[in-house]
C-alpha positions, 0 to 999 in steps of 0.5 A: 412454508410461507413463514420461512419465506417472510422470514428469509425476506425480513433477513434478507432487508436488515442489511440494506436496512442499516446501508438506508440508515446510513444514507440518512445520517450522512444526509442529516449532517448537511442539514447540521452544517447549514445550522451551523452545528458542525459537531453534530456534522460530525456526530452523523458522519460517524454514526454512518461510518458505524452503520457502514461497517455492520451492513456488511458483517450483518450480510456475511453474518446473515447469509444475507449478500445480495446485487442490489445489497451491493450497489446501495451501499456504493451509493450510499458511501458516495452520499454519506463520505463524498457529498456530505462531506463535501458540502460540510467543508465547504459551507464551514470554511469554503463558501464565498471562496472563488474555488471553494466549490470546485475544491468541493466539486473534485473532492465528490467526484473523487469519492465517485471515481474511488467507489466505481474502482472498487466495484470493477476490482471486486470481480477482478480475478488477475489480482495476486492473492494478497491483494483481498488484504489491502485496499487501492487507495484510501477508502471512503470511510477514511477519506471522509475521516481525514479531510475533517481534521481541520474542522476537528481542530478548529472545533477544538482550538478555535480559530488558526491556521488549520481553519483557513480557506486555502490550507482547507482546500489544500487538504480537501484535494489531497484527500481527494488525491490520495483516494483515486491514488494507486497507493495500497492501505490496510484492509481491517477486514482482513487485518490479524495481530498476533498474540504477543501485541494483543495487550498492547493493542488493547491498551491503546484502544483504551488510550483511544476512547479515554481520549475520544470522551475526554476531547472527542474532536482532539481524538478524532484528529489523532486517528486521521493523523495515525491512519496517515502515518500508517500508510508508509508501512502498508506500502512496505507491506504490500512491496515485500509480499509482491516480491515474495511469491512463496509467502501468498499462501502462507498465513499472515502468522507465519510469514515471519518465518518466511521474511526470516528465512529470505533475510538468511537466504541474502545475507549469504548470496552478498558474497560470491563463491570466488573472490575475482583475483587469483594467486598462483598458478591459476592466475598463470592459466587465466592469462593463458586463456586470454592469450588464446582469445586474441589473433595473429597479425599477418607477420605471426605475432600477436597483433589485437588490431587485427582487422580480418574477417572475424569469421575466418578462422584463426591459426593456433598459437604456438605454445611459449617453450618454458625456460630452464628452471632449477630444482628448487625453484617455487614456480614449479609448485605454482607460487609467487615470490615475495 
């Protein structure tokens, strides 16, 4: 018994293991920033972002989710994606700037205000169902990612417009922006391709490492841009299927037939039943009833600036008498001449 016991407890830490492992790879990159290694900056950024998608798999995997599993990866991300981060760029190309550190002051306290959002939306049970598939604004890892693409290019281009200060800090708030934006992204947790770009895909994964080995910092700054350009399509997404009812329950495979089907069904409601002009005699019996709508004067004509009470009622209309007309003559089959 008590060997189960240890060995539930020792599963029970490899998650919050890898989350402290984490912490401690965004932590070093501050120490390599004040060396004036920026390449190993990067290097431990990702290493954390690697580490922060296994604790969650490992404690799934595991059975293995706890409360405090929860809250130490929260605060780790706000280390290893916010501060680090922050402080990275700002001892690159910010420090000794006036507003260097406010830009870096903002860009942490986004990453905080982000992470306590996704925790109060973990428990909110007024969400659509749809909403597990997508995350509101860009997350840390992301965000972390993308406000590093001016040091990825300056890492590999040397020196240019993308390492000034004022484009530095400029992208740093707009990262910070997009991050407590309400702007739906792509959740990969939840993310399924179907079989027919399956070999595509795996096409461009290998695309993506041959680039990642051959000019690491090039391909860095391609993902960010990619994962950017991406964002369009996922608001797309996202507004489709929030005006789609019928398809939350369906699977992602099948919502193709869905999107199909309400095509169809609006292609045919673009044209109505009746067209508003009508010929012959039901356009003789539209302005009849017209006629019927409109009130005596007090003389017994048709007068429409009639000003009585609008509650009184009405006296009928007399009937109009028809004139003679021949045997032969079409308004009697209720058509027009020409």
């Amino acid at each position: 018994m008590s060997t189960r016991n240890t060995y539930q407890a020792g599963v029970r830490l490899l998650p919050n293991a890898v989350t402290v492992l984490a912490l401690c790879a965004g932590l070093s990159s501050v120490n390599f920033a004040l060396a004036g290694r920026f390449e190993l900056c990067i290097a431990a950024v990702g290493a954390a972002a690697l580490c922060d998608a296994l604790d969650g798999g490992l404690a799934r995997l595991l059975d293995a989710s706890s409360r405090i599993g929860q809250e130490l990866d929260s605060l780790a991300d706000l280390v290893s994606f916010g501060v680090a981060p922050a402080l990275v760029v700002y001892i690159w190309a910010l420090q000794g700037t006036r507003v260097g550190w406010i830009v870096a002051l903002i860009f942490a306290v986004c990453m905080a205000l982000r992470l306590a959002r996704f925790n109060t939306l973990i428990d909110d049970e007024d969400q659509p169902p749809f909403a597990k598939e997508f995350f509101t604004g860009v997350p840390a890892p992301a965000a972390a990612l993308t406000a590093g693409i001016p040091l990825y290019l300056f890492l590999h281009f040397g020196p240019g417009w993308w390492s000034n200060p004022v484009t530095v800090g400029i992208w740093a708030l707009v990262t910070a922006a997009l991050m407590v934006s309400r702007i739906p992204t792509l959740s990969l947790k939840t993310a399924r391709v179907r079989p027919r770009w399956i070999a595509p895909l795996l096409v461009l994964v290998g695309v993506a490492a041959a680039l990642l080995l051959t000019a690491p910092f090039l391909g860095m700054a391609v993902i960010g841009v990619g994962y950017l350009l991406l964002i369009p399509y996922t608001v797309y997404r996202y507004k489709w299927l929030e005006r789609h009812p019928e398809a939350w329950g369906v699977p992602v495979r099948e919502r193709r037939a869905v999107a199909r089907a309400a095509r169809s069904a609006r292609r045919l409601g673009l044209r109505p039943p009746l067209r508003r002009r009508v010929a012959g005699r039901a356009s003789a019996v539209a302005r009849g009833m017209g006629g019927m709508v409109r009130r005596r004067g007090p003389e017994g004509s048709l007068d429409p600036r009639d000003s009585r009470d609008p509650q009184d009622t009405p006296r009928p209309i007399r009937p109009r008498r028809p004139g003679p007309r021949r045997p032969g003559d079409p308004r009697r089959l209720g058509l027009r001449r020409r």
